[in-house]
MARKOL-976689 format. One record per residue: residue number from 1; residue in three letters; z, y, x of N, C-alpha, C in turn. Coordinates in pm, whole numbers, plus 32768, in hexadecimal, padded with zeros to 4 digits. Layout:
REM residues N
> num:residu:n.z:n.y:n.x:ca.z:ca.y:ca.x:c.z:c.y:c.x
> NUM:ALA:Z:Y:X:Z:Y:X:Z:Y:X .
...
***
This chain:
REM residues 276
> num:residu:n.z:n.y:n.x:ca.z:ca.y:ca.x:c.z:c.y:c.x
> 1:UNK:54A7:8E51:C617:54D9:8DDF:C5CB:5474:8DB6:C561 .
> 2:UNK:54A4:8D3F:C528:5436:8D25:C4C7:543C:8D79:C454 .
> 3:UNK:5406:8D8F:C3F0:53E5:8DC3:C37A:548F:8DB5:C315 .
> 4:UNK:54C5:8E2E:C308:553A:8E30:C2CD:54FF:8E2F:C206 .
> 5:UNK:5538:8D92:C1E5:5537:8D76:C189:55A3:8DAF:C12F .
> 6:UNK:55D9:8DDF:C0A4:564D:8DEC:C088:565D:8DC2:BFF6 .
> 7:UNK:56DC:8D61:BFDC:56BF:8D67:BF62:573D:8DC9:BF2E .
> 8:UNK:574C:8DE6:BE82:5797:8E3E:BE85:57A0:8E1D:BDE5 .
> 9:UNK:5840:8DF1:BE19:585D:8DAF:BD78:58C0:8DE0:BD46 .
> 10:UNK:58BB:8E1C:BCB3:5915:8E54:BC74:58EF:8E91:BBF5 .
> 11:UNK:5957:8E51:BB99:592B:8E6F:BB12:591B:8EDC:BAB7 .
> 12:UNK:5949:8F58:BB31:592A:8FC4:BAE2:58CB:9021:BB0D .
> 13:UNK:583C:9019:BAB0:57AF:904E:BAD7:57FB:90FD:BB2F .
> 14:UNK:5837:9131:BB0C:5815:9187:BB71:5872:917F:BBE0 .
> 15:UNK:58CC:9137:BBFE:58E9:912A:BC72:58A1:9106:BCD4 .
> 16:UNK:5841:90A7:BC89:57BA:906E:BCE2:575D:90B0:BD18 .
> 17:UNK:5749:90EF:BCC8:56DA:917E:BCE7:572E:91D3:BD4E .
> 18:UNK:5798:91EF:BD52:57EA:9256:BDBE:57E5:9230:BE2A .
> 19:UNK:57FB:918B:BE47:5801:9144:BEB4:578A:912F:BED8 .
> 20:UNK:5728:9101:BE75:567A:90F1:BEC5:5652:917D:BEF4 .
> 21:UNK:5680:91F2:BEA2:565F:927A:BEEF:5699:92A7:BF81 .
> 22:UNK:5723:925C:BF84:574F:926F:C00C:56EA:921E:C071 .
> 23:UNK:56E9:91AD:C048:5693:914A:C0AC:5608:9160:C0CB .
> 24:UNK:55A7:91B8:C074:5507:921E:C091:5537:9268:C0D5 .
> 25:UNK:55B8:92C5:C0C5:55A5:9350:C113:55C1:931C:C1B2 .
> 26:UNK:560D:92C3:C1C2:5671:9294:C234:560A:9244:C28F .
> 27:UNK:55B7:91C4:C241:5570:9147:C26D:550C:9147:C228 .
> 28:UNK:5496:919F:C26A:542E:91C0:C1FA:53D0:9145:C200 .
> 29:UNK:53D7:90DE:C25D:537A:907B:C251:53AC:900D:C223 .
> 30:UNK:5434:9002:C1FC:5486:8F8A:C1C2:541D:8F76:C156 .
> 31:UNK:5442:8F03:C10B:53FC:8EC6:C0C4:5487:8EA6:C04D .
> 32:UNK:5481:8EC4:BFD8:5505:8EBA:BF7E:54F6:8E54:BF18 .
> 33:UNK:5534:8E30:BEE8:552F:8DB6:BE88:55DE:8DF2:BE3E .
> 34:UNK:55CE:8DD5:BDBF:5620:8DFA:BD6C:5651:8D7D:BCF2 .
> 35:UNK:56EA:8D62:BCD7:56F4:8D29:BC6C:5784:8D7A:BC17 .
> 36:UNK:578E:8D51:BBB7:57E9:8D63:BB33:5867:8D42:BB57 .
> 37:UNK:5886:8C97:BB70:58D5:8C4E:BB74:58C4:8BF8:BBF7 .
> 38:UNK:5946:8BB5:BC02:595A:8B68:BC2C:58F7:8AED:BC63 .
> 39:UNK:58EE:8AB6:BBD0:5887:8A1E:BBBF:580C:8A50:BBD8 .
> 40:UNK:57DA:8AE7:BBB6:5763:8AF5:BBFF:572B:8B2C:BC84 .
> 41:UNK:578C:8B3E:BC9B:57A7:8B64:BD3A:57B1:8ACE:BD74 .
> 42:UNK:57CF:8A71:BD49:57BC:89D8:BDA3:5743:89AF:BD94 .
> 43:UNK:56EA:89F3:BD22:5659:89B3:BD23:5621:89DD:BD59 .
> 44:UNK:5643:8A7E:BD83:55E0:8AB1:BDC9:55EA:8AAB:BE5F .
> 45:UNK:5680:8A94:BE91:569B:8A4D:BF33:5661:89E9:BF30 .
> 46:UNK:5652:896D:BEA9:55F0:8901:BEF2:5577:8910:BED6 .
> 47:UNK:5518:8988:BEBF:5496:899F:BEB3:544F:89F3:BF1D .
> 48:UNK:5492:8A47:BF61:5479:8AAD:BFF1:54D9:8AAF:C062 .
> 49:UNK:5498:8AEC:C0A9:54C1:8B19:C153:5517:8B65:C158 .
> 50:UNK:5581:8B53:C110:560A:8BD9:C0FE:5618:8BB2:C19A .
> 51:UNK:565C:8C16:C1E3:56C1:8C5F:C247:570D:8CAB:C253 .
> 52:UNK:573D:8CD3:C1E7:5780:8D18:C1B2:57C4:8D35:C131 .
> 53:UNK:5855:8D3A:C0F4:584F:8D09:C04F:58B6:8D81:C054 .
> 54:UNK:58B6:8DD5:BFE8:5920:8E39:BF99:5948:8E07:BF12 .
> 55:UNK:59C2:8DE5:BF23:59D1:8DB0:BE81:5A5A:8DEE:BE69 .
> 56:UNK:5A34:8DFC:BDFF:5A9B:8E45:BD8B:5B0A:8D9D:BD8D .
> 57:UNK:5B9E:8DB5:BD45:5BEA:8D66:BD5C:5BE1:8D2C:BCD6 .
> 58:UNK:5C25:8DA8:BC71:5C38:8D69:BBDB:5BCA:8D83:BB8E .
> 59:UNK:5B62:8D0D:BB7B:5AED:8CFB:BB29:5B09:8C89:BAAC .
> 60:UNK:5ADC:8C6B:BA4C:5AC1:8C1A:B9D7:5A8E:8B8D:BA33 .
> 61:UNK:5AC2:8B1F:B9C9:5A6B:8A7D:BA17:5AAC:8A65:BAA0 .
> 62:UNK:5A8E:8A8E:BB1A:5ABC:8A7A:BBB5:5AAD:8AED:BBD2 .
> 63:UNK:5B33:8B08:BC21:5B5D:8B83:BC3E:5B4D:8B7C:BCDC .
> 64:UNK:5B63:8BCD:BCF5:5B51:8BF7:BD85:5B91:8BB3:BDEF .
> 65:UNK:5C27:8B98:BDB5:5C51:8B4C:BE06:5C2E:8AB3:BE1A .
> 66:UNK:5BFD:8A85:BD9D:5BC8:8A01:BD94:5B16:89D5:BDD4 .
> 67:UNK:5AEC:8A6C:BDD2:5A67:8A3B:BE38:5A67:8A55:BEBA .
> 68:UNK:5AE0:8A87:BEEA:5AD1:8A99:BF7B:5B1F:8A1C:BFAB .
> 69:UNK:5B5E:89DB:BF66:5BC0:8949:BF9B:5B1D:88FB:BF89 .
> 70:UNK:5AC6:88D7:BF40:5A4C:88AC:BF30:5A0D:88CB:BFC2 .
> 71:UNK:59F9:8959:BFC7:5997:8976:C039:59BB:8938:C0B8 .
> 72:UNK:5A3D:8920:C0D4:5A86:88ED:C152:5A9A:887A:C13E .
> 73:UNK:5A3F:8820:C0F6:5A5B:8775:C0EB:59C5:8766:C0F6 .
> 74:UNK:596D:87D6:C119:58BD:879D:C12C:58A7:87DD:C1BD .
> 75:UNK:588A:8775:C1D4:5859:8779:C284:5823:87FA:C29E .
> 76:UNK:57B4:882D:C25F:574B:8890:C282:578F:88E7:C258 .
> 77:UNK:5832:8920:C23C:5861:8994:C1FF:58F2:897D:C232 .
> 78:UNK:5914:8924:C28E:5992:8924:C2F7:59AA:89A3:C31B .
> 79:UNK:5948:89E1:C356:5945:8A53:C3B2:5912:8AC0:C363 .
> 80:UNK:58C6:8AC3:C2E0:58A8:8B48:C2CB:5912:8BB1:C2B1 .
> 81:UNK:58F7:8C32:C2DF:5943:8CA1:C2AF:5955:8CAD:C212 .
> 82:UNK:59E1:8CD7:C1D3:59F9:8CAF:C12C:5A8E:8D30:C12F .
> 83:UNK:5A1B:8D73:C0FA:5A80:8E12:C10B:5ACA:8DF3:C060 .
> 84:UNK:5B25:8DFA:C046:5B55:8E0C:BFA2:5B91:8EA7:BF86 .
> 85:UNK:5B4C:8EC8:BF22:5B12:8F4F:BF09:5B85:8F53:BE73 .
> 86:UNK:5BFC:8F81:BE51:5C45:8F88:BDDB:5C9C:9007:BE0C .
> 87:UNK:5CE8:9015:BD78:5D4B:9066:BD62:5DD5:904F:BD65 .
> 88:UNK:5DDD:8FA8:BD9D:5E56:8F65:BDBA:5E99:8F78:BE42 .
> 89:UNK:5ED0:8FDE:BE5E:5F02:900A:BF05:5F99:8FE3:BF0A .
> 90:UNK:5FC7:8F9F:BEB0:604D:8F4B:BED1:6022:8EDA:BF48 .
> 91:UNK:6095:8EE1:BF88:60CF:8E92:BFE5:608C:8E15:BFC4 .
> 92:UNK:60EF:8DDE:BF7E:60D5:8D74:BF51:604B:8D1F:BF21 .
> 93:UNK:5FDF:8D62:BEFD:5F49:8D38:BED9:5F0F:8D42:BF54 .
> 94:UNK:5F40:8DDB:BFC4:5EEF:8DB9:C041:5F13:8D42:C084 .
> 95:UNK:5F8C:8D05:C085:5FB4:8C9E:C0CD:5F58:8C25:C09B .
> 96:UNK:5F78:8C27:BFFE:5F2C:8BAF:BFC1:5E8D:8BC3:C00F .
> 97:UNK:5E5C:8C06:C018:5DCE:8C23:C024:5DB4:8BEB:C0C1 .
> 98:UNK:5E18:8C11:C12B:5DFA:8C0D:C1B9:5E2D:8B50:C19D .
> 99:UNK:5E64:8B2B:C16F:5E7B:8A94:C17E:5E08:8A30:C11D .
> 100:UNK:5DAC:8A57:C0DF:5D44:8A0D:C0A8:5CD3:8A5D:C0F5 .
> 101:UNK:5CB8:8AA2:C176:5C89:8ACD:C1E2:5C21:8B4F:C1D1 .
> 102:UNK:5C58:8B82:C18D:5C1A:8C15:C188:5C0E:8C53:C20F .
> 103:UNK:5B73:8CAA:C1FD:5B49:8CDD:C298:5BAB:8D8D:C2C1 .
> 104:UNK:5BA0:8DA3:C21C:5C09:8E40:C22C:5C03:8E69:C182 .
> 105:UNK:5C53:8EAD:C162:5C7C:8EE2:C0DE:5C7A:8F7E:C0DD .
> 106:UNK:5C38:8FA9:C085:5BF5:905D:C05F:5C45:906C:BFCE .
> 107:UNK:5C89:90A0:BFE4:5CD7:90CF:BF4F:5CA5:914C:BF12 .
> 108:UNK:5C82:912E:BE81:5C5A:9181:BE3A:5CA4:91E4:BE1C .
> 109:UNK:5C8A:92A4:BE2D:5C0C:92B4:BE3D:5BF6:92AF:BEBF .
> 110:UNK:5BA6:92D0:BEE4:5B78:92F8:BF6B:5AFE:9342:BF9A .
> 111:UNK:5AE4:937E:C00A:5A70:93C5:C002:59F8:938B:C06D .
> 112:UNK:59BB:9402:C097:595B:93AE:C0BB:5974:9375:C169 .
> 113:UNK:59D7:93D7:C1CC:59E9:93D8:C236:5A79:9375:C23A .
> 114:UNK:5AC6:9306:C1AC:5AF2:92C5:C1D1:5ABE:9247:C1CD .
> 115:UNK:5A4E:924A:C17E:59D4:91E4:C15A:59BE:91CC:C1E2 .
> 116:UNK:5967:921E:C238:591B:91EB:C280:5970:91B2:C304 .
> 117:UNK:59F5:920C:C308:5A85:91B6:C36D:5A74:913A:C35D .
> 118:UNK:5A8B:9118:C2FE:5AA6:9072:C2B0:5A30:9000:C2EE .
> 119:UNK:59D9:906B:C2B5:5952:9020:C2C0:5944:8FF4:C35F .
> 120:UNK:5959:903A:C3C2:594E:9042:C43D:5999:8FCC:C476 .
> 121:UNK:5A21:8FE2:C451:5A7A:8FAE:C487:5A60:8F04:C44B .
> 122:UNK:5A2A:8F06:C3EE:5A2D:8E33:C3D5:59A5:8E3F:C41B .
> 123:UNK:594B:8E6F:C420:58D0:8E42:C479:5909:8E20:C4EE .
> 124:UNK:594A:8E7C:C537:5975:8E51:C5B7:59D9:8DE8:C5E3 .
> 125:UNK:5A27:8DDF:C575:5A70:8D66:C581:5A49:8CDF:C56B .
> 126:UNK:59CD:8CD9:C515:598C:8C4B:C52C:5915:8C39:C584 .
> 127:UNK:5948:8CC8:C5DF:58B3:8CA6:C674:583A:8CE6:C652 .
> 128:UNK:5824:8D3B:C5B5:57A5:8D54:C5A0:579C:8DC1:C5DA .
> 129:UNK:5719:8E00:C616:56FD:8EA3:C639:56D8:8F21:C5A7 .
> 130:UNK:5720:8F6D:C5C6:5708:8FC7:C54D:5683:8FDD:C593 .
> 131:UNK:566E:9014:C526:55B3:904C:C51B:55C5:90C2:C560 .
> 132:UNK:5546:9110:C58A:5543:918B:C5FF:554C:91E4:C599 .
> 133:UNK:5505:91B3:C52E:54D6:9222:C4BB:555A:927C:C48E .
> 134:UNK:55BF:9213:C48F:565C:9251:C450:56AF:92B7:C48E .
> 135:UNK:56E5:931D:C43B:5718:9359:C4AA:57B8:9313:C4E7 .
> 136:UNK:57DC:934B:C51F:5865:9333:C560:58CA:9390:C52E .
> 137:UNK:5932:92EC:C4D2:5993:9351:C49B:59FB:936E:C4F7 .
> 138:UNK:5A3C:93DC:C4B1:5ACF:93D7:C52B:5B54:939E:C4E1 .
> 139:UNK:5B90:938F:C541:5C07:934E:C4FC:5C4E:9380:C49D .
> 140:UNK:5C7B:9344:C417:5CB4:9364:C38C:5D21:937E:C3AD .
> 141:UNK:5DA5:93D5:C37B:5E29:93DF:C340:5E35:93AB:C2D4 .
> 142:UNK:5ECF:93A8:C2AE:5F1E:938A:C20D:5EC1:9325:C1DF .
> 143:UNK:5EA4:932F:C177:5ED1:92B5:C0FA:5E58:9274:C100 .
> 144:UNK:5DE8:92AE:C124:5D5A:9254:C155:5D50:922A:C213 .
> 145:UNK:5DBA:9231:C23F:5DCA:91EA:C2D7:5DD8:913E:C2FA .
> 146:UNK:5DD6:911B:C346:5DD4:906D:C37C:5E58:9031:C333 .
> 147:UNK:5E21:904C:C297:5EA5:8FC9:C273:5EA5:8F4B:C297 .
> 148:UNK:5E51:8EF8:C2DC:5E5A:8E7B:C305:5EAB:8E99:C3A1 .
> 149:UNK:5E66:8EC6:C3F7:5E9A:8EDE:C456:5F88:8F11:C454 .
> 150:UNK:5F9C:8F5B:C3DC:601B:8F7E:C3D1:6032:8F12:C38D .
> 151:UNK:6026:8EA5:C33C:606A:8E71:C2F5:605E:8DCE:C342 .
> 152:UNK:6001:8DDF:C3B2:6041:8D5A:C407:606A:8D8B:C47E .
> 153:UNK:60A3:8DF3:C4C1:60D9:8E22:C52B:6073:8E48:C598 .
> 154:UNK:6007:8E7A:C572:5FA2:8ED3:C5DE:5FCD:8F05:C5F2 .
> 155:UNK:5F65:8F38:C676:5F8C:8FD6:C6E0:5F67:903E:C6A2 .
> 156:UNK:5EFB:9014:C628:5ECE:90A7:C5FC:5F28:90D0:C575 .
> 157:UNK:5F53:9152:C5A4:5F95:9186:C520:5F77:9225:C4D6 .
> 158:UNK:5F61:920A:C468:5F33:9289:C426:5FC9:92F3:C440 .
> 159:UNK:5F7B:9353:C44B:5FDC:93DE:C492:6009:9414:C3CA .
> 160:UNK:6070:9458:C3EE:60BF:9490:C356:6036:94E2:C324 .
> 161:UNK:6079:9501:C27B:601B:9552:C246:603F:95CE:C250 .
> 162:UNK:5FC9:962E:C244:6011:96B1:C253:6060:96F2:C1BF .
> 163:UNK:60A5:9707:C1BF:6137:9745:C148:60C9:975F:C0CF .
> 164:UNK:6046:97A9:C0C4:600C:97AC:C05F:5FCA:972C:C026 .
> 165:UNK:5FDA:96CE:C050:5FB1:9632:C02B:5FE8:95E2:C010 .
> 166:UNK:60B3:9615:C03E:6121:95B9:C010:6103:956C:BF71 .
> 167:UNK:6147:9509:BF8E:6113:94A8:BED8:6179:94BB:BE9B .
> 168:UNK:61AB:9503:BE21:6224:94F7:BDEA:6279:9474:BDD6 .
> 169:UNK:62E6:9488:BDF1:6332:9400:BDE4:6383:93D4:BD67 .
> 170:UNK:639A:938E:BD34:63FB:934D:BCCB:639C:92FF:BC55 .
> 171:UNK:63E7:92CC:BBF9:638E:9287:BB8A:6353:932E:BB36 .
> 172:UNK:62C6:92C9:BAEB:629D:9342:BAD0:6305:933C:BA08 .
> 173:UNK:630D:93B0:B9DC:635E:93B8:B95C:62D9:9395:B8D6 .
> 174:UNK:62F8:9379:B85B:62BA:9358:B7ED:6263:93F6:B800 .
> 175:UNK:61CC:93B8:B7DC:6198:9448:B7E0:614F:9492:B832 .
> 176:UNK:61A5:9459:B8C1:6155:949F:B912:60FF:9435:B974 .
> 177:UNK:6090:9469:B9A2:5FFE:9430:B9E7:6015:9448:BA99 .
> 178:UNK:6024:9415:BAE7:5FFB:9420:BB6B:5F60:93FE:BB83 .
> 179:UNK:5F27:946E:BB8C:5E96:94A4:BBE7:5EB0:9487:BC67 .
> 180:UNK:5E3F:9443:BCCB:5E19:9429:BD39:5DC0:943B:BD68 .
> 181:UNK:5DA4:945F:BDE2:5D15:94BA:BDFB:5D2C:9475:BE95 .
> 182:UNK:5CBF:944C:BECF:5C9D:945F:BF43:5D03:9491:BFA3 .
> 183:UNK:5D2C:9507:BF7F:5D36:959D:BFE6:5DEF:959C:BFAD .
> 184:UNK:5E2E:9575:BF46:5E8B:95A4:BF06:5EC0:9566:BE7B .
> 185:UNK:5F21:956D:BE25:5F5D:9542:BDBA:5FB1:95B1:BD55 .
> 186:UNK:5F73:95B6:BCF8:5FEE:9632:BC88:600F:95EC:BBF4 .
> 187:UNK:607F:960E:BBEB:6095:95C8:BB51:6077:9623:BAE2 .
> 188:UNK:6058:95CB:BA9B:5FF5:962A:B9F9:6070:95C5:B98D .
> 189:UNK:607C:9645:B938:6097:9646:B8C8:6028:9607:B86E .
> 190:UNK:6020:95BC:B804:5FE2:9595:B7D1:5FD3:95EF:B735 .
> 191:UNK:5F4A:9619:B70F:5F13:9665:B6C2:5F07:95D5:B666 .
> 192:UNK:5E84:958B:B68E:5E3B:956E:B63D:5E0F:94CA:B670 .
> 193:UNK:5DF0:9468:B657:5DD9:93E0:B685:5DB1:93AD:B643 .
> 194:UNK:5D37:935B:B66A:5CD5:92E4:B642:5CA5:92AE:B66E .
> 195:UNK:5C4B:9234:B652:5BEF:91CD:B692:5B93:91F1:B712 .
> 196:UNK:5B55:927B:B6F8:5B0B:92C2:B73E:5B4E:9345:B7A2 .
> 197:UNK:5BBB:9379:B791:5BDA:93F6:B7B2:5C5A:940D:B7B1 .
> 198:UNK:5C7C:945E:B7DA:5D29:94B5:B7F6:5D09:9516:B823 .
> 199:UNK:5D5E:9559:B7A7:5D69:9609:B7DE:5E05:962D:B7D1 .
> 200:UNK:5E27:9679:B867:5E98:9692:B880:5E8F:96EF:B896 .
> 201:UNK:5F5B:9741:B8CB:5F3E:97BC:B90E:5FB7:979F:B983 .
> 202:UNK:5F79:97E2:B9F0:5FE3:97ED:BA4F:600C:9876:BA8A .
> 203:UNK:6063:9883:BAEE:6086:98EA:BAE9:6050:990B:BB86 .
> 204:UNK:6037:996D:BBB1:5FD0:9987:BC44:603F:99A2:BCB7 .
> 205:UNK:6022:998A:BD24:604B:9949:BDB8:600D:9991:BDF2 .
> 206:UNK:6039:9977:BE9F:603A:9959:BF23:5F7F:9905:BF0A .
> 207:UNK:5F71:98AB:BE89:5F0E:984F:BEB6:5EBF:9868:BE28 .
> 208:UNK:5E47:9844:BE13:5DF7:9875:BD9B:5D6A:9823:BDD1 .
> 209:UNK:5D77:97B2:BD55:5D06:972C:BD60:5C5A:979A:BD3B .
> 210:UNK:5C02:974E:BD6E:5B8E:9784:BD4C:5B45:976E:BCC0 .
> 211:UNK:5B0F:97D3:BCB3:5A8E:9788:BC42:5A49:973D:BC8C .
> 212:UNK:5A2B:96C4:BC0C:59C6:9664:BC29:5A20:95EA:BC65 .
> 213:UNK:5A8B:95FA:BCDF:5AF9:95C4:BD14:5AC7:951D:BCD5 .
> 214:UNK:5ADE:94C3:BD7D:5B0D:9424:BD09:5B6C:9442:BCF6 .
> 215:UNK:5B97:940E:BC9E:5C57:93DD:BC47:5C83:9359:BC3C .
> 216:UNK:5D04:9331:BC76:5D49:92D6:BC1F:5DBC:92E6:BBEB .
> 217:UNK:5DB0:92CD:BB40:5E2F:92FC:BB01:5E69:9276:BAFB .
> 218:UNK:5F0B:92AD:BB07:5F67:9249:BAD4:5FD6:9288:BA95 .
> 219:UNK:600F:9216:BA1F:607D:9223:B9A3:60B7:91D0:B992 .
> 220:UNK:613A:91D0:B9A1:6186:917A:B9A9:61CD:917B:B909 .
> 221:UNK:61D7:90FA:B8EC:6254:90CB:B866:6241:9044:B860 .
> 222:UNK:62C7:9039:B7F7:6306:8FC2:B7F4:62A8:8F42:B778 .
> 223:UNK:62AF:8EBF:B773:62AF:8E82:B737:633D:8E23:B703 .
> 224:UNK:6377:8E46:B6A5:63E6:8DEF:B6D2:6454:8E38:B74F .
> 225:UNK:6485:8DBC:B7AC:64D8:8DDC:B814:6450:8DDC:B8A5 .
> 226:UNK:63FB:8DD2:B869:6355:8DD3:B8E9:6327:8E31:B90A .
> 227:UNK:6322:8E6D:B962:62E0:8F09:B98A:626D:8ED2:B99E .
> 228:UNK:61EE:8F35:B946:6167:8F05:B978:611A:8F9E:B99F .
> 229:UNK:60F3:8F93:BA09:607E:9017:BA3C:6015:9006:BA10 .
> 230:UNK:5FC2:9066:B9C3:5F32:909D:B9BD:5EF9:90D2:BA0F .
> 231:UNK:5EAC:9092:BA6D:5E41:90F2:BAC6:5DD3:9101:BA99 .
> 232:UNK:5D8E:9153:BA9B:5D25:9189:BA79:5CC1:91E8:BAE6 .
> 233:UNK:5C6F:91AD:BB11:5C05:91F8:BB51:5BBB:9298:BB02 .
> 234:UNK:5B8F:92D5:BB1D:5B46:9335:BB11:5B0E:939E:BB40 .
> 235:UNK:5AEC:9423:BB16:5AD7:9491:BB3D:5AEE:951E:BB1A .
> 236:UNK:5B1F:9564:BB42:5B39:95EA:BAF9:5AAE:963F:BAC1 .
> 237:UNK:5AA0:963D:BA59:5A36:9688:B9F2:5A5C:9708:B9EC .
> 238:UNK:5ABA:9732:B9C1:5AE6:97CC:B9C9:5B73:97E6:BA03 .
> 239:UNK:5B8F:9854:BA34:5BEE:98B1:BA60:5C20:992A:B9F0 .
> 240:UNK:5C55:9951:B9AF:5C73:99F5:B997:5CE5:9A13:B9A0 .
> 241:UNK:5CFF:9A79:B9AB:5DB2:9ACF:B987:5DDF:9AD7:B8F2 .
> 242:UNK:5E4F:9AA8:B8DC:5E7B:9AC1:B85B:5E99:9B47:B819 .
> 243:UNK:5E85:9BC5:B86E:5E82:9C59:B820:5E21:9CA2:B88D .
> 244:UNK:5E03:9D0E:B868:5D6B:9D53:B890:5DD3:9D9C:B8F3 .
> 245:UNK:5E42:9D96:B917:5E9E:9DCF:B966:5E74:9DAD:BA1A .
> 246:UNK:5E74:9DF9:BA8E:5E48:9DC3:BB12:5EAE:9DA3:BB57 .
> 247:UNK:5F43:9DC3:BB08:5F8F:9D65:BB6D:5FB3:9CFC:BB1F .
> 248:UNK:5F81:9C8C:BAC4:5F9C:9C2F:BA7C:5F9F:9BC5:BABD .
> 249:UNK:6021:9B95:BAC3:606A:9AFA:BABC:600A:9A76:BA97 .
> 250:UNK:5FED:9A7E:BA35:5FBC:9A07:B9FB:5F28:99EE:BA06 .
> 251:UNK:5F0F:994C:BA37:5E88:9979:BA16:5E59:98E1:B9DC .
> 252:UNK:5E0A:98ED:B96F:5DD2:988B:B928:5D89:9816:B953 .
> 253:UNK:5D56:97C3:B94D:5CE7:9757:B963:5CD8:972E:B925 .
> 254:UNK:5C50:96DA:B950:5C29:9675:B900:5BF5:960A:B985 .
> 255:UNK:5BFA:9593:B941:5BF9:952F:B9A1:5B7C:949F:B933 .
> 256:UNK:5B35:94A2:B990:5ACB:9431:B94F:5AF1:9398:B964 .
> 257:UNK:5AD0:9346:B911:5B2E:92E5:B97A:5A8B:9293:B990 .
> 258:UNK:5A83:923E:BA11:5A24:91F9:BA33:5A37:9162:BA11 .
> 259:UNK:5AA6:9118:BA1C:5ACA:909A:BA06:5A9A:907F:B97D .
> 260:UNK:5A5D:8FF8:B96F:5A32:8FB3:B904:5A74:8F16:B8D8 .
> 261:UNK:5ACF:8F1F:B90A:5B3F:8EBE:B915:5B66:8EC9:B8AE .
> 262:UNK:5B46:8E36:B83C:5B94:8E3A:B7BB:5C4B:8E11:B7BF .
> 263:UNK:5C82:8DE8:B81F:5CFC:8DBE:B836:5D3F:8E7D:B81A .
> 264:UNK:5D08:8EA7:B89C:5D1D:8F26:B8AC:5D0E:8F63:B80C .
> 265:UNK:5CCB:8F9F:B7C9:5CB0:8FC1:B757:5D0F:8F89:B6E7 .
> 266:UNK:5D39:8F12:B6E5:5DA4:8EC7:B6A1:5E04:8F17:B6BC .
> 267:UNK:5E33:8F3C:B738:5EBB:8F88:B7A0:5EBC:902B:B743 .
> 268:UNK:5E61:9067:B734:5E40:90C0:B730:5E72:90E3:B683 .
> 269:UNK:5E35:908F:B636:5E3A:9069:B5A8:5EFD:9046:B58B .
> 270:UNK:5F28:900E:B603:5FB8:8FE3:B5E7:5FFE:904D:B618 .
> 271:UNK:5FF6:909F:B668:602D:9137:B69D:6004:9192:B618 .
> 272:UNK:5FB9:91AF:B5FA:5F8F:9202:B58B:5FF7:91DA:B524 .
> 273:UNK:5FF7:9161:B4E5:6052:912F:B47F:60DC:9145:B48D .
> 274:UNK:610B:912D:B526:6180:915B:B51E:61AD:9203:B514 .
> 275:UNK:616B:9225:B588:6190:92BE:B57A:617E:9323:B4F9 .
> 276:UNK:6111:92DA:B493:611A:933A:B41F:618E:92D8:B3B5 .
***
């Protein structure tokens, strides 16, 4: 095929870097192009040979959803592959997303063998040949599987998760953090919260997130009679046990956050206020 161009837009510098690292190790001759935002992600589709676009959804200026309704009103980008790369895995945003013509949706986090699924699967659906160079993924389960394909009535359907990956169910309570990993989900007690960081503790499982791990946290509270969620991207920085004890229950974190989203940070600043 011709020369896999990619651009890769999203406003938070290291999500960018995670994703351009997937795309060297995966497509070592791709050629990458990177923006912040939105509005500069349209300058740079009308300045190069994209064939390819990863964009983050909720950015500052034009958001994700507003440059991919763009990309599908310019002739030369009818057909390109336009993976949307977020932490938004409601129903409802994938739908929005497949009807302003998204090529496939990667919910944050994710790793590298659901990356390159994704990746595969919109090449082939707009006729392009994956590169030889790539390897061949195999087919995903649970929560990183063919949500386009299930949410307009495909044949392909992601198989259950296995019991150590179940997602806890119900609203989450004042306080407490739902962690998301790739692989799994545990709820944290909340220690400590800020602009930059959260340190929690949870209590140990069947399932136990990695160091280093992507993350997306979410916290739920009220405004008013308005329920508003905090998501938050990140990474787990540390692990420990809360007593020098070896059969101990609890175990601590810390969680970095990657998002540079001042909306987000506002969210963050208004959760803090309430809960103390």
């Amino acid at each position: 095929m011709q020369t896999l161009n990619v651009a890769v837009i999203d406003d938070a510098t290291m999500i960018r870097d995670l994703v351009k690292k997937f795309i060297r190790q995966n497509f070592p001759q791709a050629k990458i192009f990177d923006a912040s935002n939105g509005q500069q992600g349209k300058t740079l589709l009308k300045t190069h040979p994209i064939n390819l676009i990863l964009c983050d959804w909720e950015m500052p200026g034009m958001n994700g959803e507003e440059l991919l309704v763009w990309t599908r009103q310019q002739d030369n980008f009818k057909n390109t592959p336009f993976i949307m790369v977020t932490s938004r895995g409601d129903k409802e945003f994938v739908v929005k997303a497949i009807e302003s013509g998204v090529s496939d949706y990667l919910v944050k986090p994710f790793n590298n063998k659901q990356f390159l699924e994704k990746i595969h699967k919109a090449l082939k659906r707009h006729g392009m040949k994956v590169p030889e160079s790539a390897t061949v993924a195999k087919p995903m389960t649970g929560r990183g599987g063919d949500s386009l394909a299930v949410l307009t009535a495909g044949s392909s359907k992601p198989s259950s998760p296995a019991p150590a990956k179940k997602k806890p169910s119900g609203p989450l309570p004042k306080g407490v953090a739902s962690l998301r990993t790739s692989e799994g989900e545990v709820k944290c007690a909340l220690k400590k919260l800020d602009l930059t960081s959260m340190l929690g503790v949870f209590k140990y499982s069947d399932y136990m997130p990695e160091l280093l791990s992507q993350v997306s946290m979410d916290l739920e509270f009220t405004r008013g009679e308005e329920k508003k969620v905090l998501r938050m991207n990140g990474f787990i920085q540390s692990m420990s046990a809360t007593n020098n004890q070896a059969d101990c229950e609890f175990i601590q974190t810390k969680v970095i956050f990657m998002d540079e989203d001042a909306e987000k940070r506002a969210l963050i600043s208004e959760y803090v206020g309430q809960f103390n």
